[in-house]
C-alpha positions in Angstrom: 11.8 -35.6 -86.1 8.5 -36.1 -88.7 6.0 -33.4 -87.8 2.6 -34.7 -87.4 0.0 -32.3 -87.4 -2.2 -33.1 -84.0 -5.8 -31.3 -85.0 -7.1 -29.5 -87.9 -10.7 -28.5 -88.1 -13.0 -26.3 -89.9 -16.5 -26.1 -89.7 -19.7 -25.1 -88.4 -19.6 -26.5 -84.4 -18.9 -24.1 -81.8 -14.7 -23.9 -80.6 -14.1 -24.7 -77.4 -10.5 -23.1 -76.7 -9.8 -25.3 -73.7 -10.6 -28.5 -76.0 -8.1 -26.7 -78.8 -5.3 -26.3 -76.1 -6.0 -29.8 -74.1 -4.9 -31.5 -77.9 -1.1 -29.9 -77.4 1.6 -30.5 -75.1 3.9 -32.6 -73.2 6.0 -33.5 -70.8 9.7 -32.0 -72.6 7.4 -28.3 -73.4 8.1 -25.6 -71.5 5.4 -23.4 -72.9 2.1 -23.9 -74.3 -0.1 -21.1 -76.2 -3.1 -20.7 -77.4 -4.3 -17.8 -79.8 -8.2 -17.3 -80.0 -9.6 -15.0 -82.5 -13.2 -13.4 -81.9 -16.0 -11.8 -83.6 -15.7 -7.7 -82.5 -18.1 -5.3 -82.5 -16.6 -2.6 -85.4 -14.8 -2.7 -88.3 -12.9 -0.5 -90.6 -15.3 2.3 -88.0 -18.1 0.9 -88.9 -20.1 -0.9 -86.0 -20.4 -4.8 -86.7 -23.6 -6.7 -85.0 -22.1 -10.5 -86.5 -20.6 -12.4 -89.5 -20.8 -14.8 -91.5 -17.8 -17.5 -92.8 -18.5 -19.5 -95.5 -15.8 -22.4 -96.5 -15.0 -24.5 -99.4 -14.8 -26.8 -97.0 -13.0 -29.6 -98.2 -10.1 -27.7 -99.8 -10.4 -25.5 -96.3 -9.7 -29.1 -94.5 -6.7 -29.8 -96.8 -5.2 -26.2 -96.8 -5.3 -25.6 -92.8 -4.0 -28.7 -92.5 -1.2 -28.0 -95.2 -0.3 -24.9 -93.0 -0.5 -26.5 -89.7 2.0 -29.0 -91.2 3.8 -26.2 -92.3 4.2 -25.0 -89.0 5.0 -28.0 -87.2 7.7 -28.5 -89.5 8.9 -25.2 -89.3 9.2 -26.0 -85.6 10.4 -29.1 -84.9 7.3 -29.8 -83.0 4.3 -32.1 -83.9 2.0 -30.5 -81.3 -0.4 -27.7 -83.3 -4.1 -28.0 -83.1 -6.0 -25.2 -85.3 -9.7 -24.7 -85.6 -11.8 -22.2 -87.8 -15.5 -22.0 -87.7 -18.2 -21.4 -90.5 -21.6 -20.0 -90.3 -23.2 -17.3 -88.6 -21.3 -16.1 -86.1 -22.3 -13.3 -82.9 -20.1 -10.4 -81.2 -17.9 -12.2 -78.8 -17.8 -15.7 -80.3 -14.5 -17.6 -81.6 -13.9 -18.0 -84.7 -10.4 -19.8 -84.8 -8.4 -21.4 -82.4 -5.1 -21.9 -82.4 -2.7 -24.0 -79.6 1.0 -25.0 -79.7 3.4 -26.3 -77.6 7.2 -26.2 -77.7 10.1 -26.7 -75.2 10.3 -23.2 -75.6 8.1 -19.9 -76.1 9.4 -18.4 -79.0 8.8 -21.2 -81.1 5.1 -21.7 -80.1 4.9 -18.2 -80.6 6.7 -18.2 -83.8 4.4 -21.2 -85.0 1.0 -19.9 -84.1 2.0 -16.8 -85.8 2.5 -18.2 -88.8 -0.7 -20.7 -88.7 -2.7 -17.4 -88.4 -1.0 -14.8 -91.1 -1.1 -18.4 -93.0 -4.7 -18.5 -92.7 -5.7 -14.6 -93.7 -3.4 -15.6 -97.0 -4.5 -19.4 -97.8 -7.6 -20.4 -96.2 -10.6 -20.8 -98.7 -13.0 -19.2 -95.9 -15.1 -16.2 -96.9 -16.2 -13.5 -94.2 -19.4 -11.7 -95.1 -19.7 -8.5 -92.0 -23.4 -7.1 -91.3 -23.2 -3.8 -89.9 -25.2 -2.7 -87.5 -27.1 -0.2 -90.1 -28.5 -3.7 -91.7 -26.3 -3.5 -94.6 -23.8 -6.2 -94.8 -20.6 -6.7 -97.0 -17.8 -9.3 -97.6 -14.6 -8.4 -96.7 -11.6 -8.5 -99.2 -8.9 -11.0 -98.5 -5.2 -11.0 -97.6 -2.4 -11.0 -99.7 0.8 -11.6 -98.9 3.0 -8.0 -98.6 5.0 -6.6 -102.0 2.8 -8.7 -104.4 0.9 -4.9 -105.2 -2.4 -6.6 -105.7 -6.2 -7.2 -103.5 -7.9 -10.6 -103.3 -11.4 -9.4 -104.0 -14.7 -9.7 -101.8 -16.0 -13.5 -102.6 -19.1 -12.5 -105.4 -22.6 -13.4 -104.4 -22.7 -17.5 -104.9 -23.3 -20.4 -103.0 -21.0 -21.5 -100.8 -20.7 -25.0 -98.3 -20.6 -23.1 -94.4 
């Protein structure tokens, strides 16, 4: 079977989940899944009052899709639909979505796994956290276990959101 990835955004408009989940599926799928990720109030104990993500956007487009192609392969399935948003973001919102659909659950489970731990790794998106004490910092990125090394905080420069 040739995967084909079924939807890949990233950008500023709000995620519906419903939407994200309506894009996967069919009639041989036993299970469908959807992971939503959302803003939370603390982080590392410190409490968190919003975000920020900012996005090379265009690379950010070809890399999610790149993973979500990934994953479908991976899978054997051609039904994954991922979002990520940019821009300011509150307590509560979402700030990526992630549906797939198999014939069975581990393998949606199994896929939307890896689109996300794919994402903390890969995805050209920045997150900048204000604390509720005003301050506000960005957070250091993911790297993938044994390589002994930290992605560093994105420096203070302009970035598409």
């Amino acid at each position: 079977m040739s995967a084909r990835v079924v939807h890949c955004a990233v950008g500023p408009d709000v995620i519906d989940p419903v939407d994200v989940l309506s894009r996967v599926g069919s009639d041989e799928d036993g299970a469908a899944l959807l992971f939503v990720g959302v803003v939370r109030n603390h982080a590392d104990g410190r409490p968190v009052s919003g975000m920020r993500y900012d996005a090379y956007a265009e690379m950010a487009r070809k890399e999610l899709a790149s993973i979500a192609h990934e994953a479908a392969q991976r899978l054997g399935t051609d039904r994954v639909a991922v979002e990520h948003r940019t821009g300011e973001l509150s307590i509560g919102d979402v700030s990526v979505a992630i549906a797939v659909s198999s014939p069975h659950r581990a393998e949606s489970f199994d896929a939307a796994r890896y689109v996300i731990e794919e994402i903390k790794k890969r995805l050209p998106v920045w997150k900048k956290e204000h604390y509720d004490d005003g301050s506000d910092g960005w957070v250091e990125g993911t790297v993938p276990p044994g390589t002994g090394r930290r992605v560093p905080a994105m420096p203070d420069a302009e970035v598409e959101g």
